[in-house]
N, C-alpha and C positions, 0 to 999 in steps of 0.2 A: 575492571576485568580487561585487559588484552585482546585486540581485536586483531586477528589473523587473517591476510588475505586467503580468499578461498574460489575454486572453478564456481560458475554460477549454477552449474548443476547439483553441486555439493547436498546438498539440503533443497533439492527439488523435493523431494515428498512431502518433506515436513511442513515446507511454505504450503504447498499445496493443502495439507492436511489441517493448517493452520489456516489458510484463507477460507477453507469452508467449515472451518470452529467457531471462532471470536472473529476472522476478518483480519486482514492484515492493515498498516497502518502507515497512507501514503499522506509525505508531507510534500508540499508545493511551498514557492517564496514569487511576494509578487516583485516587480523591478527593484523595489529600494531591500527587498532582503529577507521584506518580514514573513513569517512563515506560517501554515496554517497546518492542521493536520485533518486526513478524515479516514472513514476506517473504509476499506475497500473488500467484497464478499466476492469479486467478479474478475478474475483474469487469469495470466498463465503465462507461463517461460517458455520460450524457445528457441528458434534461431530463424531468422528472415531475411532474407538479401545477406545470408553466410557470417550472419551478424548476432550473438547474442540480444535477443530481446526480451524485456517484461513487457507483456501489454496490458493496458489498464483500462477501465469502462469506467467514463465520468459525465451523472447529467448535466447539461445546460445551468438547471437551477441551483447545484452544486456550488460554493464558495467556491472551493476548488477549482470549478471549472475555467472564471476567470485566471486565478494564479497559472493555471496550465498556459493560457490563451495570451500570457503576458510574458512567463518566463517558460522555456522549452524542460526545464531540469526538472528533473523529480526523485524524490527516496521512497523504495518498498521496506518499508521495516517489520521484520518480524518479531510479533511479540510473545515472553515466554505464557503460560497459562497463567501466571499471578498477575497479570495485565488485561485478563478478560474484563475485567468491569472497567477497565482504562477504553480497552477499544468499544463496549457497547455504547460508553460515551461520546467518543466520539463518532459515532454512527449517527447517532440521535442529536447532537444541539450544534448548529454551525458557529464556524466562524467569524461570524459576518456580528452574532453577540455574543459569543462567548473567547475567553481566553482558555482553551480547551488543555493547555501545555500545563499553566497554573492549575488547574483547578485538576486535574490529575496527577500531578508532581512528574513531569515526566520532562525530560531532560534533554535539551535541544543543542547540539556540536556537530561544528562547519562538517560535512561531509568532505572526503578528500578530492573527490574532482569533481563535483555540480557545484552552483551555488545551492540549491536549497541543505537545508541541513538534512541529518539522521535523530534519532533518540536513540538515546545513552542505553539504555535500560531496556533496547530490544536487543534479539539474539543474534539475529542474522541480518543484511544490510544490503542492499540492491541501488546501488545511486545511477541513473538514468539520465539520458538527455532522448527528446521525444524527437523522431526523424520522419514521422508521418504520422497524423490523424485523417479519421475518418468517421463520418456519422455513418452510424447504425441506419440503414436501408427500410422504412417500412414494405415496400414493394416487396425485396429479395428475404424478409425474415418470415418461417413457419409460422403461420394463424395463428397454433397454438402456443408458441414463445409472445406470441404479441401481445392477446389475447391474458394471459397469465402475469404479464413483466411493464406492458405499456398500455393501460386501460384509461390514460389520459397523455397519450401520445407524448408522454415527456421520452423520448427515445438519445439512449447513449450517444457519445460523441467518443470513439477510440482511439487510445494512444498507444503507439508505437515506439516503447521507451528503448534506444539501446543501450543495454547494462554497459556501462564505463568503468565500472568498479564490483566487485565482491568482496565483502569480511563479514566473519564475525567471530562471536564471544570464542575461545578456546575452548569452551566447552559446553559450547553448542547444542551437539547431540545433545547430552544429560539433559540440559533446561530445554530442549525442545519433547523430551519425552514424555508420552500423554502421565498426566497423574493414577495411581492406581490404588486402590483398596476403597473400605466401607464408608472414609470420610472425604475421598479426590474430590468429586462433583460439590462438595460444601463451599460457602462462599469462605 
């Protein structure tokens, strides 16, 4: 399928509608290239310092967190609904022992301007480079976010990815559209 450049607003709802479904699916690379993936349920697009940005939430104890803290680049990949048991996977078993790419058949190509890569087989593509992080504030965050999200002080480390690139599939919309009838929700 043909990937079209697209504004990164393009498919703001979907992504959005999609990161609080299955999760969206950020891959990091650490210096020598290699790449990992993990599924992200927490962030948002916008614009900051007049800058397109994705911003991402990643723990400490996260695989991930290192590849961020080594290479600046990162991919938000969207995946269609036939990849929810791809991204519940990798929600659940890290990097660190699993080859997460293998063992879901999911298809890893150079992104056009980060090093880390993208996956073939998502919809829509957000490739980043991060221009500011920042930990998550126990002091400055509501009791009841803390209290519900951080009950072993493992608290977010946020990144401030700015989108360098947007594409995706040609036809997008359709595979981003939720499934409907008596058998959608079936695995």
């Amino acid at each position: 399928m043909a990937k079209v450049t697209v504004h990164y607003t393009d498919y703001f709802r979907q992504t959005i509608q999609r990161l609080r479904e299955d999760g969206l699916l950020l891959v990091t690379a650490d210096r020598e290239g290699k790449p990992n993936v993990m599924t992200i349920g927490w962030g948002t697009i916008g614009s900051v310092w007049g800058r397109p940005m994705f911003i991402v939430l990643v723990r400490p104890s996260r695989f991930s967190f290192s590849r961020l803290e080594e290479n600046p680049d990162f991919t938000v990949n969207v995946p269609p609904y036939e990849l929810a048991a791809a991204a519940a996977h990798c929600g659940k078993v890290s990097g660190r022992d699993h080859d997460k790419f293998r063992e879901m058949g999911l298809t890893v190509v150079p992104a056009r301007q980060v090093r880390a890569p993208i996956i073939e087989q998502c919809v829509v593509h957000y490739e980043c480079r991060t221009v500011h992080r920042n930990d998550v504030a126990p002091s400055a965050l509501a009791q009841a976010i803390a209290d519900e999200f951080y009950p072993r002080d493992d608290y977010h480390r946020v990144y401030f990815g700015e989108i360098l690139a947007c594409y995706a599939d040609e036809n997008a919309a359709e595979r981003l559209r939720a499934p409907s009838g008596p058998f959608a929700m079936m695995p």
